[in-house]
C-alpha positions as CSV (number, residue, x, y, z in Angstrom):
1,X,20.5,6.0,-13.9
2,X,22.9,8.8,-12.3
3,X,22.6,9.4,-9.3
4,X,20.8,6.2,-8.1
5,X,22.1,3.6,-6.0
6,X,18.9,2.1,-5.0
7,X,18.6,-2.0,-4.5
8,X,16.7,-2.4,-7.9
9,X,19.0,0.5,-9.4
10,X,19.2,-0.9,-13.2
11,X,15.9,-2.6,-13.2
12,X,13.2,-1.2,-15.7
13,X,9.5,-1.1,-15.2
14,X,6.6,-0.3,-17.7
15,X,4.1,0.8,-15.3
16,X,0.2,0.0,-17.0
17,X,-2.1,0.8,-13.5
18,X,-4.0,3.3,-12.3
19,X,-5.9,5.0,-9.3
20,X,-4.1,2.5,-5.7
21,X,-3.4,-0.6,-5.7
22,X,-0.9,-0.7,-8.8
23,X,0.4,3.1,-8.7
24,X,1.5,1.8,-4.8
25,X,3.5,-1.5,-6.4
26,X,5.2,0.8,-8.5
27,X,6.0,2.9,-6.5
28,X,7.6,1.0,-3.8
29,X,9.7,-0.1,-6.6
30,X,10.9,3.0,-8.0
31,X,11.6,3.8,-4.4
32,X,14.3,1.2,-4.2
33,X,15.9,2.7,-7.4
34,X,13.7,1.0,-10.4
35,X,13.0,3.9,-13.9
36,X,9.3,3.0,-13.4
37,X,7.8,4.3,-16.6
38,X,4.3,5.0,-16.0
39,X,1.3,4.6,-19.2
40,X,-1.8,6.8,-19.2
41,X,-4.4,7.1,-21.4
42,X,-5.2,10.5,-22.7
43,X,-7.9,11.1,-20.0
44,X,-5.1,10.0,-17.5
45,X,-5.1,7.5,-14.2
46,X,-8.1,8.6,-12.4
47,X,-6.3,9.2,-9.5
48,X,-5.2,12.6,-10.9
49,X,-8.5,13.7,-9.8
50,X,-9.3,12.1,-6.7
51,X,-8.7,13.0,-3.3
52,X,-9.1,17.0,-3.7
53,X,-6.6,19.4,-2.8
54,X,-4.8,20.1,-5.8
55,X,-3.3,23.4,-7.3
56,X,-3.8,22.5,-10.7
57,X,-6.0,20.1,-12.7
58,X,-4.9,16.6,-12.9
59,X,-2.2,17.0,-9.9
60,X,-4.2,15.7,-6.1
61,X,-2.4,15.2,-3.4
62,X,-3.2,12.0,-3.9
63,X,-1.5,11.4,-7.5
64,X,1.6,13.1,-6.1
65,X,2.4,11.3,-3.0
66,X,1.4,7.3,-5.2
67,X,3.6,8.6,-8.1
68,X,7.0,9.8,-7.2
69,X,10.1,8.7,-8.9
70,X,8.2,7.7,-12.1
71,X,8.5,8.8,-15.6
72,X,4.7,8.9,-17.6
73,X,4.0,8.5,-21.1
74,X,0.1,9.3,-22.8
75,X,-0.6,6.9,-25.4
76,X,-4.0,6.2,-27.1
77,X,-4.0,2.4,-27.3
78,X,-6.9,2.1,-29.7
79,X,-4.3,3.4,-32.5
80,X,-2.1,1.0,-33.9
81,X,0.9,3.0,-33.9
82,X,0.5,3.6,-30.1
83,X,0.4,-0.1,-29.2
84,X,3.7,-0.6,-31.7
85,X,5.2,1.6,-29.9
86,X,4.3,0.4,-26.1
87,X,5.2,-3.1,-27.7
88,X,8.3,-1.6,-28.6
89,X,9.0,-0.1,-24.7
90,X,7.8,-3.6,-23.4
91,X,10.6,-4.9,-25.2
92,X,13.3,-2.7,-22.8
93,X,12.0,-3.5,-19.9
94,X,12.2,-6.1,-16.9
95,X,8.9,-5.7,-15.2
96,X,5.7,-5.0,-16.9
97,X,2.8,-4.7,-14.1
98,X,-0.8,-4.0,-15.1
99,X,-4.1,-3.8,-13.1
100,X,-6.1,-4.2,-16.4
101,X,-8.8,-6.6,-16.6
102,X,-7.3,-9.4,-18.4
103,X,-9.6,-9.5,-21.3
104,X,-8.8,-6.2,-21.6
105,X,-5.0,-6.8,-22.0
106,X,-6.0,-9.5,-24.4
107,X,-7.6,-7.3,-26.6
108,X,-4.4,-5.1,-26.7
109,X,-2.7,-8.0,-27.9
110,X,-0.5,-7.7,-24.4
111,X,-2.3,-10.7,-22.3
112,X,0.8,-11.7,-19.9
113,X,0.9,-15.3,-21.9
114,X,1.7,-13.4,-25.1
115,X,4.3,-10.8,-23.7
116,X,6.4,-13.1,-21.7
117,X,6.6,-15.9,-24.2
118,X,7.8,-13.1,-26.5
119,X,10.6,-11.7,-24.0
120,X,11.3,-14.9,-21.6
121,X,13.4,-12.2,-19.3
122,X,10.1,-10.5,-18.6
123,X,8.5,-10.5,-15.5
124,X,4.9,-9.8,-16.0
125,X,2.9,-9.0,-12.9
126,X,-1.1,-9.1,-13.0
127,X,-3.0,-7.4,-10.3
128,X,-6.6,-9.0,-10.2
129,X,-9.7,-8.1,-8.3
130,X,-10.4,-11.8,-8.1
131,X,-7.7,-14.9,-9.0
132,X,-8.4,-16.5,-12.3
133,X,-10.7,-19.7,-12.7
134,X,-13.0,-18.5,-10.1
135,X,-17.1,-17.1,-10.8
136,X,-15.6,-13.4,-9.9
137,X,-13.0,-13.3,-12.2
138,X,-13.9,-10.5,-14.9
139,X,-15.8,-8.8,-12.2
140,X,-14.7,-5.2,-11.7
141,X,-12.8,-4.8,-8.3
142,X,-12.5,-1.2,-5.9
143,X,-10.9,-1.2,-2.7
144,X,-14.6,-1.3,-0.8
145,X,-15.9,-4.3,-2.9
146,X,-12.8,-6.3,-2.0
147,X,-12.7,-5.2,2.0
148,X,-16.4,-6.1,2.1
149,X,-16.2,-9.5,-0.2
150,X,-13.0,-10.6,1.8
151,X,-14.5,-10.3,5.4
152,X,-12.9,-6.7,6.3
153,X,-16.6,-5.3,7.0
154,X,-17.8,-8.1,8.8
155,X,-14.9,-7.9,11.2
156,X,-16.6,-4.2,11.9
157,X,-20.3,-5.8,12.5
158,X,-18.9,-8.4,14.7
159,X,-17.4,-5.4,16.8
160,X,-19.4,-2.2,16.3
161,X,-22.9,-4.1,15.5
162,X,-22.8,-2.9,11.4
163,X,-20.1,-3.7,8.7
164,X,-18.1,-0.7,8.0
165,X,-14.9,0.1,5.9
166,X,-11.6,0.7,6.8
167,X,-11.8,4.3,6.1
168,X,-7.9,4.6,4.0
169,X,-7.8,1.9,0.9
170,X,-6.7,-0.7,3.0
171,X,-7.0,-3.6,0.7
172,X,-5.3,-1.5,-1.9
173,X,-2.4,-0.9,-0.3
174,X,-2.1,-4.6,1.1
175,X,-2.1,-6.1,-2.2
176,X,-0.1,-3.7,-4.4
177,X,3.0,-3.8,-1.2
178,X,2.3,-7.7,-1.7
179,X,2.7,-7.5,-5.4
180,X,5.9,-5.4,-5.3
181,X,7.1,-8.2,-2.8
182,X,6.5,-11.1,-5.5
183,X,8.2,-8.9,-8.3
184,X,11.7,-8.7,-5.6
185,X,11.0,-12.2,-5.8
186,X,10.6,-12.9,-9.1
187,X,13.7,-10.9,-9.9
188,X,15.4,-13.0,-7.4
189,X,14.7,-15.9,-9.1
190,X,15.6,-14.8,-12.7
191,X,19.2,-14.0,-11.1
192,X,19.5,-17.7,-10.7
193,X,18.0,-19.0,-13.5
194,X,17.9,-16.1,-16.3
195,X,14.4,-16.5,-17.0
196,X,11.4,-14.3,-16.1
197,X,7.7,-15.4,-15.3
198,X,4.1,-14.3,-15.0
199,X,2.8,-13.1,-11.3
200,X,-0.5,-13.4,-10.3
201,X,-1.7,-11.5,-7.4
202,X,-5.3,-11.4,-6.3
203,X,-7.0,-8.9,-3.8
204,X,-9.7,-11.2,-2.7
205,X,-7.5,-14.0,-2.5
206,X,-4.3,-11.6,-0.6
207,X,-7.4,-9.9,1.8
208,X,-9.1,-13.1,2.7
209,X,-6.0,-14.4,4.1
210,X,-5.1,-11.6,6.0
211,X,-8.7,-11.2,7.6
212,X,-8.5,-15.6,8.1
213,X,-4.8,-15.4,9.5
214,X,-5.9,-13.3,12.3
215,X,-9.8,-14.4,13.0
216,X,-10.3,-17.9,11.8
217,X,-9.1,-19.2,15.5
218,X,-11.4,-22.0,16.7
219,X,-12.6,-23.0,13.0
220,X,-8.8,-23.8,12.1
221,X,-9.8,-27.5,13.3
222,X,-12.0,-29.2,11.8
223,X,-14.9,-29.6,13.3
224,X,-14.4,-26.1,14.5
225,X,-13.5,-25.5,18.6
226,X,-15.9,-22.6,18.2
227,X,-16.8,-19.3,16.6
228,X,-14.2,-17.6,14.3
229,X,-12.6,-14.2,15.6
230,X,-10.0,-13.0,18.0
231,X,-11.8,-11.3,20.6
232,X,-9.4,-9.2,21.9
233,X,-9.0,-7.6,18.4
234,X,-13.0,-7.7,18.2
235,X,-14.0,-6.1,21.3
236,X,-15.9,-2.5,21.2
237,X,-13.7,-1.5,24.1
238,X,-10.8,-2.3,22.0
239,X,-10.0,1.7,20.5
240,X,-7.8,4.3,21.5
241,X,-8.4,4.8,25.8
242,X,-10.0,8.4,27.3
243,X,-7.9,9.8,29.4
244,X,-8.2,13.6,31.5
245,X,-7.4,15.7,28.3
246,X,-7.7,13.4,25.2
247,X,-6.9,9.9,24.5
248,X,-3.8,7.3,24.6
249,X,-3.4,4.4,23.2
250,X,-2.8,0.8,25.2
251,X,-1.0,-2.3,24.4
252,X,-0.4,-4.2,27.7
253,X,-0.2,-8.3,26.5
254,X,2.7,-10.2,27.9
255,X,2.4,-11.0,31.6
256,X,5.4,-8.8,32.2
257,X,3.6,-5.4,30.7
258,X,-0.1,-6.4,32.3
259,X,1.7,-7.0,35.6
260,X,3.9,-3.9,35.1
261,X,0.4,-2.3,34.1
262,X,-1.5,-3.0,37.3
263,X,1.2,-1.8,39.4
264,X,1.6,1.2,37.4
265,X,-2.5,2.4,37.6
266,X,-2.1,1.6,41.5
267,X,-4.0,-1.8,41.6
268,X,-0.8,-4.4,42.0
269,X,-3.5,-6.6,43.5
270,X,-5.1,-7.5,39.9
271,X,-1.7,-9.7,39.1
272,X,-3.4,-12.4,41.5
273,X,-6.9,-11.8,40.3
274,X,-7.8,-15.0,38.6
275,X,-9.4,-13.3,36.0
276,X,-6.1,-11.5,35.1
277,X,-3.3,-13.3,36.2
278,X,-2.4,-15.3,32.7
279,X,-2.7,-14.5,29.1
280,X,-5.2,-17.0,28.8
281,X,-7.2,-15.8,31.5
282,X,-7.3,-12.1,30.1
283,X,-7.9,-13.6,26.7
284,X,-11.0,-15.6,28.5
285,X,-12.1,-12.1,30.3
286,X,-11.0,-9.2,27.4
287,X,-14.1,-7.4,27.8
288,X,-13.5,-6.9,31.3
289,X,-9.5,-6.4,31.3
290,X,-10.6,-3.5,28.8
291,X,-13.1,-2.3,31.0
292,X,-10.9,-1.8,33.9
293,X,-8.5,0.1,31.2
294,X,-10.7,2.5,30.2
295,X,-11.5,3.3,33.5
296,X,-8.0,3.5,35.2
297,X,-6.7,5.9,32.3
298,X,-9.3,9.3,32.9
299,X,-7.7,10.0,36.3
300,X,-4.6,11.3,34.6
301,X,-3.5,13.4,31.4
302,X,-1.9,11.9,28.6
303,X,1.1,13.2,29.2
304,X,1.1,12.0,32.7
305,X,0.2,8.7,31.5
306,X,3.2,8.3,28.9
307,X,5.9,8.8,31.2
308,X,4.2,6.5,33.8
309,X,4.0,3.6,31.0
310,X,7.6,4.3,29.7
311,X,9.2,4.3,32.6
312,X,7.3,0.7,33.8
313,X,8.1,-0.4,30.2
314,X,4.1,-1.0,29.2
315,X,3.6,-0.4,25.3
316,X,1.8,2.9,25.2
317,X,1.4,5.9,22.8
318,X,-0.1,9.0,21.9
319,X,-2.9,9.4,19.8
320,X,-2.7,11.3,16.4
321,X,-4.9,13.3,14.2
322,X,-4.2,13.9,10.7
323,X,-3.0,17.2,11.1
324,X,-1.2,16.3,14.7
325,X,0.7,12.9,12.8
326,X,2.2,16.1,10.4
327,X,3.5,17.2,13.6
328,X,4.5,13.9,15.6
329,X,7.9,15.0,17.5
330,X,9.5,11.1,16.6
331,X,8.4,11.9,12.4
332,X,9.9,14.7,13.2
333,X,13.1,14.4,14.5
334,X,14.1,11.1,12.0
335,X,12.5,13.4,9.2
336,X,10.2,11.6,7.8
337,X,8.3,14.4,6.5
338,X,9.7,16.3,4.4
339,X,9.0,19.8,1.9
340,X,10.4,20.0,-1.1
341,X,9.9,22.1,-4.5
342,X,7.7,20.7,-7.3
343,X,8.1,21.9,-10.6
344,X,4.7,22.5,-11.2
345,X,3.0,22.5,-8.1
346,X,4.9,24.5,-5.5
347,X,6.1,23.8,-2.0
348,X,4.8,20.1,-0.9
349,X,4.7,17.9,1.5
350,X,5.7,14.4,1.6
351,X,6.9,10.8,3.4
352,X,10.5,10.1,2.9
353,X,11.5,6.2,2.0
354,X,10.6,4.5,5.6
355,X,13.2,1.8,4.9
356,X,16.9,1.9,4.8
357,X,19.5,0.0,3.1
358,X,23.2,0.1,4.5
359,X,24.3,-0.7,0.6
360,X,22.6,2.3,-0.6
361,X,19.6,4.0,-1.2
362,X,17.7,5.7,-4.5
363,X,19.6,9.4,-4.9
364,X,17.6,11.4,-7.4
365,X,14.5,12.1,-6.6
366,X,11.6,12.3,-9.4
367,X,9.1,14.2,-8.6
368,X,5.4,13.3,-9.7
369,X,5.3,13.7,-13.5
370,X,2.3,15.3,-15.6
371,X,-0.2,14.0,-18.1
372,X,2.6,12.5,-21.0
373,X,5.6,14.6,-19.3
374,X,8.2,12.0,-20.3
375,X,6.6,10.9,-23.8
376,X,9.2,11.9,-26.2
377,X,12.2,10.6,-24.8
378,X,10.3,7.4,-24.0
379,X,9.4,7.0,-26.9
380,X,12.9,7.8,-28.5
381,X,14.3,5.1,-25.5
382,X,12.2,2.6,-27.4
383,X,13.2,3.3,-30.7
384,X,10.8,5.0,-32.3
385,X,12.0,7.7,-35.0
386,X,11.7,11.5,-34.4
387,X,9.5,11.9,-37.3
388,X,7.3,8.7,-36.1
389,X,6.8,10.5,-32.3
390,X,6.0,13.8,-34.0
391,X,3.4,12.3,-36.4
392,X,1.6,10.4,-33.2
393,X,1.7,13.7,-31.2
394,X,0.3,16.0,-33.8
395,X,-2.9,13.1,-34.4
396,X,-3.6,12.9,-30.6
397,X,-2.3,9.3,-30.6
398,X,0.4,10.1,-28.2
399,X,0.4,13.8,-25.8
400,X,3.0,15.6,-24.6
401,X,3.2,17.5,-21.6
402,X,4.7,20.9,-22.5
């Protein structure tokens, strides 16, 4: 592709997910350079109508900022002729991810076993709800059934006294990030041995290890050493610190920035307090470190506080609303945020590529597509005639964005 010097510039992807999880995969790889070609049914990814805020039907917020750099085709799967011709594309590309239930894809005739036994350069990615061979496995998956089935809510009872969510799609975005990691790795591998595979990657199975990795503590032995959780990370007190004019937030672990700390709030006589004077022994007394926190930060502003806490070197920073992060002085002066023209929907916001690459980086920017907005030359790519494309488009089987 002109104009693209991305990492995975040259690297095709048929794109078959919908609403988080998958549209985030994809996206992180067209990012890096990859034509991700993204496949709708005629009612569309149901993203196109979450999240509110758009100018025109089908086009949230939310759709735009999970589906730049992507092409989309419409195609009616339960026609014959549509699933030839997505067959067809399949066989053009190097990555084929779907968030389908698996007997779903079966039905298509496009289970991963099928597809990449047919193209053994194919690396076929399957983002589950639940890993295969387990009693959830067909079961229907949202963000909220996995945060609260993988021990997300729980950590929120154990600290607030009722399970709660994460209130962004956490375990969306965990998963479909890890999934676009096994892909680079997958791709990797085929360098070296010219052969493609089939990816699995669970969110029960991704979520449960990230809520373990950090709480399962005492029961890593067996028999346990006590309770599960890390009770720094549990605590109540453990939020975002009151100070004269608003709120700060706090990081103060090493000795080094709990000792710098204590000198820095005035109280240099807490580095010999037994209760404070090791990690361990904060660790031991967290709800009380935190108390004494809380406390120390409402006698100055925020401001005040921030150049106190840079210039002892204690981790410390402000604390962001939605509408003040759009504002954040660091976002912008690296330019994270930026407004650009969409074709369709006017002057936008959105996040520039966090990551860099010193041997290049993706050039032309594609901005969210319509419903079908790239379906004729798809189509053509994959070798369908003009007359074939025409007759599919005037029955409805495949749509056009015009």
């Amino acid at each position: 592709m002109a104009g693209n010097r991305g990492p995975l510039a040259g690297i095709r992807v048929l794109d078959m997910t919908s609403v988080v999880v998958g549209p985030i995969c994809t996206r992180t790889l067209a990012d890096q350079g990859a034509d991700v070609i993204k496949v709708e049914a005629p009612g569309g990814d149901l993203l196109r109508q979450l999240g509110g805020g758009g100018r025109n039907p089908g086009m949230s917020g939310k759709f735009i900022n999970f589906n730049r750099n992507k092409r989309a085709i419409c195609l009616d799967l339960r026609d014959g002729r549509a699933r030839a011709a997505l067959r067809a594309l399949i066989g053009t590309v190097d990555v084929f991810v779907s968030n389908i239930r698996p007997s779903s894809l079966a039905r298509l005739g496009m289970d991963m076993g099928t597809l990449c036994a047919a193209h053994p350069r194919l690396i076929g990615c399957q983002i589950l709800g639940f890993g295969f061979g387990g009693p959830y496995s067909e079961a229907p998956a949202y963000d909220t059934v996995i945060q609260a089935a993988g021990g997300v809510s729980a950590t929120f009872e154990m600290s607030l006294g009722e399970p709660r969510y994460v209130p962004m799609v956490m375990a969306d975005h965990i998963t479909g990030l890890i999934a676009a990691q096994c892909i680079g790795f997958a791709l990797y591998r085929r360098e070296r041995t010219g052969r493609g595979e089939m990816i699995e990657v669970p969110m029960l199975e991704n979520i449960a290890s990230f809520v373990l990795t950090e709480h399962m503590g005492a029961m890593t032995f067996d028999p346990p050493t006590g309770p599960p959780g890390d009770a720094r990370l549990l605590s109540p007190l453990g939020k975002p610190l009151k100070t004269k004019d608003g709120y700060i937030s706090l990081s103060a672990n090493t000795d080094e920035q709990a000792f710098a700390f204590f000198r820095a709030i005035g109280r240099p006589e807490l580095i010999e307090d037994p209760r404070f004077c090791s990690v361990a022994a904060r660790t031991r007394h967290t709800e009380e470190y935190f108390a004494l926190r809380a406390e120390a930060l409402l006698q100055k502003t925020t401001a005040e506080w921030l150049e106190i806490f840079r210039a002892a070197d204690v981790p410390a920073g402000p604390y962001n609303t939605l509408e003040g992060l759009l504002e954040d002085p660091h976002l912008k002066a690296v330019g994270f945020i930026e407004t650009v023209e969409h074709p369709t929907e006017g002057r936008i916001r959105r996040t520039r590529i966090a990551n860099s690459f010193s041997g290049g980086m993706r050039e032309e920017h594609l901005p969210a597509p319509r419903l079908g907005e790239h379906t004729r030359e798809v189509l053509a790519e994959a070798g369908c005639s003009q007359a074939e494309i025409e007759a599919m488009l005037a029955d409805g089987v495949a749509i056009q964005a015009e």
